[in-house]
BATI-774443 format. One line per field, with one value per residue (C-alpha): residue in three letters; x, y, z; residue number from 1. Coordinates in steps of 0.1 Angstrom, whole numbers, plus 5000, padded with zeros to 4 digits. Layout:
<rs>
res <- c(ALA|...) $
xx <- c(X|...) $
yy <- c(Y|...) $
zz <- c(Z|...) $
n <- c(NUM|...) $
</rs>
This chain:
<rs>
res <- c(UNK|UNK|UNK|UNK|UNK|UNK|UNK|UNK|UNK|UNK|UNK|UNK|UNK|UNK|UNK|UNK|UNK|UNK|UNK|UNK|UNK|UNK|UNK|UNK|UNK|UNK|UNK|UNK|UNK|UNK|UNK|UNK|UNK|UNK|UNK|UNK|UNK|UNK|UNK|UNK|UNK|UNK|UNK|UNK|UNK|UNK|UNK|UNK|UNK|UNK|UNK|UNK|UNK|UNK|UNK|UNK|UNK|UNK|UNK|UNK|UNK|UNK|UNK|UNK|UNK|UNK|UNK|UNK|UNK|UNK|UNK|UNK|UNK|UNK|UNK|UNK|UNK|UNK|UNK|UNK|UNK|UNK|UNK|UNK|UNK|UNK|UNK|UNK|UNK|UNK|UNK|UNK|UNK|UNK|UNK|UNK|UNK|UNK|UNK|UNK|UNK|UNK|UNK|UNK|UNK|UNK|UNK|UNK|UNK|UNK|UNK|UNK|UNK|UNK|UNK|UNK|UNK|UNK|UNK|UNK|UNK|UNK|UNK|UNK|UNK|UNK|UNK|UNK|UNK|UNK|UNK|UNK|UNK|UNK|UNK|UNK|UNK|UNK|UNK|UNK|UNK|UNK|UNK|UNK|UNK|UNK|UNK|UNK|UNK|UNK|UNK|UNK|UNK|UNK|UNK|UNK|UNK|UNK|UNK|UNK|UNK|UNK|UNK|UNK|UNK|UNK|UNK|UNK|UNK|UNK|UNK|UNK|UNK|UNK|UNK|UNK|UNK|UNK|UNK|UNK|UNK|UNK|UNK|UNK|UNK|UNK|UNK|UNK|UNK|UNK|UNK|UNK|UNK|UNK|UNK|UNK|UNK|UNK|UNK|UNK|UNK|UNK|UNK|UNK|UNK|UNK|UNK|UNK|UNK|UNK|UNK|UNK|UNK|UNK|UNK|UNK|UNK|UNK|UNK|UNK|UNK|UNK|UNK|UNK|UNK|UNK|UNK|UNK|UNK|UNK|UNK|UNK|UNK|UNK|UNK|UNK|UNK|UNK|UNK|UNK|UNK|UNK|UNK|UNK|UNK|UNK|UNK|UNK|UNK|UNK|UNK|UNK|UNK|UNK|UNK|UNK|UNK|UNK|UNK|UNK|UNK|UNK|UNK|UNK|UNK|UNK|UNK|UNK|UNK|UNK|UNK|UNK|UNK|UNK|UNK|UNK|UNK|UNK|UNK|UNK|UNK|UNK|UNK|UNK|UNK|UNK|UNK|UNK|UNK|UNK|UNK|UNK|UNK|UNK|UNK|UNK|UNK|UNK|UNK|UNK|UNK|UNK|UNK|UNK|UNK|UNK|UNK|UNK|UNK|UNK|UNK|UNK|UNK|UNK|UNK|UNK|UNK|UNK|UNK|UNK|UNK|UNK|UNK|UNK|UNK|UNK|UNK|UNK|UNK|UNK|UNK|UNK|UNK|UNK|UNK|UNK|UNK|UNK|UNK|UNK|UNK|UNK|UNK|UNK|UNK|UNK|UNK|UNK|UNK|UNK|UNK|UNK|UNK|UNK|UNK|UNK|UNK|UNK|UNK|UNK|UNK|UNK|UNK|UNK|UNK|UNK|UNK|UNK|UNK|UNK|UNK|UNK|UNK|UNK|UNK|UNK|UNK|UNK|UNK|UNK|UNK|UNK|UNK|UNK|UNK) $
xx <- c(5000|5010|5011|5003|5016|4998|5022|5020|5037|5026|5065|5058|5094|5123|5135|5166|5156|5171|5162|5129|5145|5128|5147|5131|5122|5118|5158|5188|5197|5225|5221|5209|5241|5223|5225|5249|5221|5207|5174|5139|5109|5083|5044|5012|4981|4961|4957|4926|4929|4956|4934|4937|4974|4954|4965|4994|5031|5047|5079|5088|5066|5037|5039|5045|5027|5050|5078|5094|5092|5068|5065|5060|5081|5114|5110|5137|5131|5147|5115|5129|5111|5081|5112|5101|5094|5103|5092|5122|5103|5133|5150|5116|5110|5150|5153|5116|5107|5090|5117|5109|5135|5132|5155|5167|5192|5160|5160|5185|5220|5211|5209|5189|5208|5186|5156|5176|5197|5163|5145|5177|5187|5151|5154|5185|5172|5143|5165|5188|5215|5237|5271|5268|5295|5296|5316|5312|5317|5300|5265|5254|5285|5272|5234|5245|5265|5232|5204|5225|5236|5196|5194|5222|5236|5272|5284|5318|5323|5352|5357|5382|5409|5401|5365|5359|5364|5326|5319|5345|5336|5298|5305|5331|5302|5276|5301|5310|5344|5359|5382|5401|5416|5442|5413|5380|5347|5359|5391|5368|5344|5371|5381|5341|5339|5374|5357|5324|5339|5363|5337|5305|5291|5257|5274|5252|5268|5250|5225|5247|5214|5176|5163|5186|5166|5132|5137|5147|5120|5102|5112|5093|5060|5067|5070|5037|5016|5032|5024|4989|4996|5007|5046|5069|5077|5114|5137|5179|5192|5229|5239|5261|5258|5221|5198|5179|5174|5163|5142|5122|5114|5103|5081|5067|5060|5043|5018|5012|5001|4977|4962|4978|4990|4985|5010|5027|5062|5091|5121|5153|5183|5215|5242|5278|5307|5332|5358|5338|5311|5311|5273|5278|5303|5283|5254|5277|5295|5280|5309|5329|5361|5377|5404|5381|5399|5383|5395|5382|5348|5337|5307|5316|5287|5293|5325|5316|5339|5321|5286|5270|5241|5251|5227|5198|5205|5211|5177|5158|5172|5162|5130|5122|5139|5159|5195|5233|5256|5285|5292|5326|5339|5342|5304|5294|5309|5292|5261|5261|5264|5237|5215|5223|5216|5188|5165|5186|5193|5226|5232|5258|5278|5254|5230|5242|5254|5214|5210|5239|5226|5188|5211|5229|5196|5182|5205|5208|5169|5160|5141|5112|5096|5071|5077|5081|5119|5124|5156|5173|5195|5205|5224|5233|5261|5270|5283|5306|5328) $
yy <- c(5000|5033|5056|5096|5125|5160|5189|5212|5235|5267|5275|5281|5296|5309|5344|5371|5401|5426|5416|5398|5366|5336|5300|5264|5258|5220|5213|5224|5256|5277|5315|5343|5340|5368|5395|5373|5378|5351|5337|5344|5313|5332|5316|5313|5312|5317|5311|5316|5334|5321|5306|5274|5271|5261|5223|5222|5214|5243|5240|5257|5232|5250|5274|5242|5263|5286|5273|5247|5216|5202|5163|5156|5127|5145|5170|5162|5177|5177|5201|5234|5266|5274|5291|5312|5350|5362|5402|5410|5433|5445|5459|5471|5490|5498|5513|5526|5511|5476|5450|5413|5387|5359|5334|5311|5288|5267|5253|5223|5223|5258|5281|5295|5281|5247|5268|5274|5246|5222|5238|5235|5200|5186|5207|5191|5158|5161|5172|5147|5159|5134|5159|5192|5212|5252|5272|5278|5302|5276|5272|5267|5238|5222|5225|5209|5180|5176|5175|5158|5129|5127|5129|5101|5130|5135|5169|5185|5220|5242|5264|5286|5273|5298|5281|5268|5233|5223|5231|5216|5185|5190|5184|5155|5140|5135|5126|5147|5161|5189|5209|5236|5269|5302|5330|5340|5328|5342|5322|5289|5303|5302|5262|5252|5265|5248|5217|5225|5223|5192|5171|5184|5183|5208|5245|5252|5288|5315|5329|5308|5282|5293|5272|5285|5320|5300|5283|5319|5337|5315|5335|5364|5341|5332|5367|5378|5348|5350|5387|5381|5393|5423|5431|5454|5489|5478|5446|5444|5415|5405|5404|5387|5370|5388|5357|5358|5398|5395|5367|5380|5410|5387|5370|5405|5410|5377|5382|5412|5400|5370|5398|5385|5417|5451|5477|5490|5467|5471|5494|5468|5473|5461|5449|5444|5439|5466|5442|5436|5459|5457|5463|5495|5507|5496|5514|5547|5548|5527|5509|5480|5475|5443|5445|5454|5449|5426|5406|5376|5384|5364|5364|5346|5347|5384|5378|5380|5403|5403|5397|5378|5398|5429|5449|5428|5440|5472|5474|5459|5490|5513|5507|5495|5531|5515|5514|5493|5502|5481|5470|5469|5429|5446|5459|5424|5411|5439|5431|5391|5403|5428|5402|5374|5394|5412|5391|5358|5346|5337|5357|5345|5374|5385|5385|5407|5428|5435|5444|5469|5482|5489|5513|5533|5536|5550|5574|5584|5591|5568|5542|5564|5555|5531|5518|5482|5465|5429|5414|5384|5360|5336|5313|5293|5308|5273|5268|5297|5286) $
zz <- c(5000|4990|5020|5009|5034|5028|5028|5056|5045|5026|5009|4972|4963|4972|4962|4959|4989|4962|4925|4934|4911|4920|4927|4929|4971|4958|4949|4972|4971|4985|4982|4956|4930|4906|4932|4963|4988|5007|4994|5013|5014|5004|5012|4995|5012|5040|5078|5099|5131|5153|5176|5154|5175|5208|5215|5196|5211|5224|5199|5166|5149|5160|5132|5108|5079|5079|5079|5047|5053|5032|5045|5082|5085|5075|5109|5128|5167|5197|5212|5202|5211|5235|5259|5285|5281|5313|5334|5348|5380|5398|5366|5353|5387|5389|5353|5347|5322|5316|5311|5298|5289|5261|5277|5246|5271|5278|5244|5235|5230|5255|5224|5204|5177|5178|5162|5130|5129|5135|5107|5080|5091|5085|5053|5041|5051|5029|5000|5002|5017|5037|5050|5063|5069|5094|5104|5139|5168|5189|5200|5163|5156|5193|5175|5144|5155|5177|5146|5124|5148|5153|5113|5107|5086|5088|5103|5100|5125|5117|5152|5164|5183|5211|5217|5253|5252|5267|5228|5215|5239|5231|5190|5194|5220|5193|5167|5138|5129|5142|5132|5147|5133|5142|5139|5142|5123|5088|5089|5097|5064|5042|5056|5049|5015|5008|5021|5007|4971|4979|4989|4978|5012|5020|5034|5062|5073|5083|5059|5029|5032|5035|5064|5089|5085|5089|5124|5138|5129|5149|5182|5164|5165|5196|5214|5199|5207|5243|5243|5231|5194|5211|5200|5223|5219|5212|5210|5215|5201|5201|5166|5151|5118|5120|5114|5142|5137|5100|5110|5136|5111|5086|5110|5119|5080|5078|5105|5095|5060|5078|5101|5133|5147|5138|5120|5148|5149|5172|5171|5163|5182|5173|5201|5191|5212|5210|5198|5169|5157|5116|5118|5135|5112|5085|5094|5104|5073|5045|5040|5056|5044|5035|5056|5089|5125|5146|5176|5195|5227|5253|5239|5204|5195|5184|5167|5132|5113|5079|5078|5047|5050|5065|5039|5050|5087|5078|5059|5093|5115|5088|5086|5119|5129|5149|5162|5168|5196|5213|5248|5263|5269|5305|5307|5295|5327|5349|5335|5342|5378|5378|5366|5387|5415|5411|5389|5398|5360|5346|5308|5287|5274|5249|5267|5291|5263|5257|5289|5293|5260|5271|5304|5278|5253|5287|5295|5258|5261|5237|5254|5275|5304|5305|5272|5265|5261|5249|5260|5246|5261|5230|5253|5285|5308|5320|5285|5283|5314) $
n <- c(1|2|3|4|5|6|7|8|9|10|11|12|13|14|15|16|17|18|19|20|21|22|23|24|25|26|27|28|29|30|31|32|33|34|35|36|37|38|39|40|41|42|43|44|45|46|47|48|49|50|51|52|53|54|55|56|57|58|59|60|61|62|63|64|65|66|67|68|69|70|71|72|73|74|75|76|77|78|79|80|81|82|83|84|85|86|87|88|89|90|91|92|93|94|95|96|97|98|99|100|101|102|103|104|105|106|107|108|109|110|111|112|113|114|115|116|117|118|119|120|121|122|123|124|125|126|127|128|129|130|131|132|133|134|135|136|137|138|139|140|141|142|143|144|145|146|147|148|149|150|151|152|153|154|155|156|157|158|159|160|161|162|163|164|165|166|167|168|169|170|171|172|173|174|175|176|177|178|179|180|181|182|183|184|185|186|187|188|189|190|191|192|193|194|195|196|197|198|199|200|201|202|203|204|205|206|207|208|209|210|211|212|213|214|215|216|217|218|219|220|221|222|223|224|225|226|227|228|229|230|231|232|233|234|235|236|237|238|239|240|241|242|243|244|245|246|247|248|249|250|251|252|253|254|255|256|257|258|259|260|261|262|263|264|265|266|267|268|269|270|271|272|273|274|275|276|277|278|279|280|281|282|283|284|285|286|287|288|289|290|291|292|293|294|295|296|297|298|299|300|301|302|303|304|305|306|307|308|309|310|311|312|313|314|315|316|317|318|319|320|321|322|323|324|325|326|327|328|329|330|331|332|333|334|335|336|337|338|339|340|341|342|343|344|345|346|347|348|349|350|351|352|353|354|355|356|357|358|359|360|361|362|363|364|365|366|367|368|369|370|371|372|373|374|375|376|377|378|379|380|381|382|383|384|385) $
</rs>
């Protein structure tokens, strides 16, 4: 007996942010090579209210229309998402204005790297793919080596040397390959794509895949549906390699266009670390150049010297009027404390650099009493000791 599976997915394409070029969703693809932009999964169709969410499981899958996998037994899950949204009172009362936390530790492999890398593994698995290969700072090589072990899909990480060794322990643990390099993320980049062309294995870096982009917007679904289709007056976000920024404002866009929240979106704030802040440059000066200083954080996370998407990022704090600022790797440390005292939650490093960004905002009079701050802590501290 033939057994039929309905798609539940409503992905019709995929398509170039600039040109508006269309590619095939239903055979691998990499990025936009007409205009060398990453490719967005565009949707046809529509959803009733969002009431039709009651009863399902509180992970990513939840929003399972709206996101591209098309055949239900290719998902592959470890229960990512549904992570706690959290009012921080004594900060809110301390600061004046209302403070709440999305706390992505809680999800597995304790980042919020497990949304995206969930959502492109079960991709890749449905197209075929049996190798990936990342670069990695290190929550998202940990994330990886997790999915694909759960995939049977081999995984290669290329990290920086410097990484603590509970990541480095953490992908060895679930079996791929690792491998180790002198530099930061850009130097590991230029290993994958070596390896990438050498042995034709699927290159899962940031933004250089679709599906990645897909699992992160999730956390934009996720703070209006825990805010009652209600969306804050503004959101920091630590930002990196910028998926989880330019996801969240796609997410925004989407619900917008089903009639799930109203036209009022949030003002997006950039956080870099001081010791490496191309976004802010890039926004300052319209330009990055090529040879760009950048040296290694403690949060890693943040140590992404040259962006694949930085125009895409740029665009989101344009028209979201929004802002990027850096934090000292000193003020990161100051701000784990202030936390752990006061609300009793352990940041890591980036965290804490969202924090220490929504004090200066204030004293900058940019954030104004009473309004409404989201906070975003993308990942455990345990695993940054």
């Amino acid at each position: 007996m033939t057994i039929t599976r309905k798609n539940i997915s409503l992905a019709t394409a995929l398509q170039c942010p600039r040109c508006g070029r269309l590619y095939d969703a239903g055979i691998l693809q990499s990025y936009a090579t007409c205009c060398q932009q990453p490719l967005i999964t565009i949707y046809s169709g529509d959803l009733p209210d969002p009431s039709f969410l009651n009863g399902r499981e509180h992970t990513i899958w939840r929003y399972r229309e709206m996101l591209p996998v098309m055949d239900p037994w290719y998902i592959v899950s470890l229960g990512e998402g549904g992570t706690p949204l959290h009012r921080l009172s004594a900060v809110s009362q301390k600061l004046g204005v209302r403070v709440l936390l999305k706390d992505e530790s809680m999800n597995p492999t304790g980042s919020f790297k497990a949304r995206g890398i969930s959502v492109a593994v079960s991709k890749a698995l449905e197209l075929g793919v049996n190798h990936c290969i990342m670069p990695s700072a290190g929550n998202a090589g940990g994330a990886l080596s997790a999915y694909c072990a759960k995939a049977g899909i081999k995984a290669t990480v290329i990290m920086p040397r410097h990484t603590p060794a509970t990541l480095l322990e953490e992908c060895r643990l679930h079996g791929a390959e690792l491998i180790l390099a002198d530099g930061l993320i850009d130097r590991c980049g230029q290993i994958a794509r070596q390896l990438v062309k050498e042995t034709g294995a699927f290159d899962m870096s940031t933004l250089k895949e679709p599906y990645r982009l897909e699992g992160k917007k999730t956390m934009g679904y996720e703070i209006a549906e825990q805010l009652h289709w209600q969306l804050p007056d503004v959101i920091i976000y630590p930002t990196g390699g910028g998926t989880g920024l330019i996801g969240m404002w796609k997410a925004f866009r989407e619900m917008q266009q089903l009639g799930w929240i109203g036209s009022k979106l949030p003002r997006m704030i950039i956080i870099q670390s001081q010791n490496c802040a191309p976004m802010v440059q890039y926004i300052k000066n319209g330009n990055l150049p090529e040879d760009f200083q950048a040296y290694p954080s403690k949060a890693y996370g943040l140590a992404v010297p040259q962006p694949f998407a930085k125009d895409m990022m740029r665009e989101v704090i344009q028209q979201s009027d929004g802002k990027a600022l850096t934090i000292t790797e000193d003020e990161m440390e100051e701000g784990i404390r202030e936390m752990a005292t006061t609300e009793g939650i352990l940041l890591s490093p980036e965290g804490s650099a969202t924090y220490m960004g929504l004090k200066k905002l204030i004293e900058k009079d940019w954030v104004q009493e009473d309004e409404e701050v989201l906070l975003f802590n993308t990942g455990s501290w345990y695993k940054y000791r």
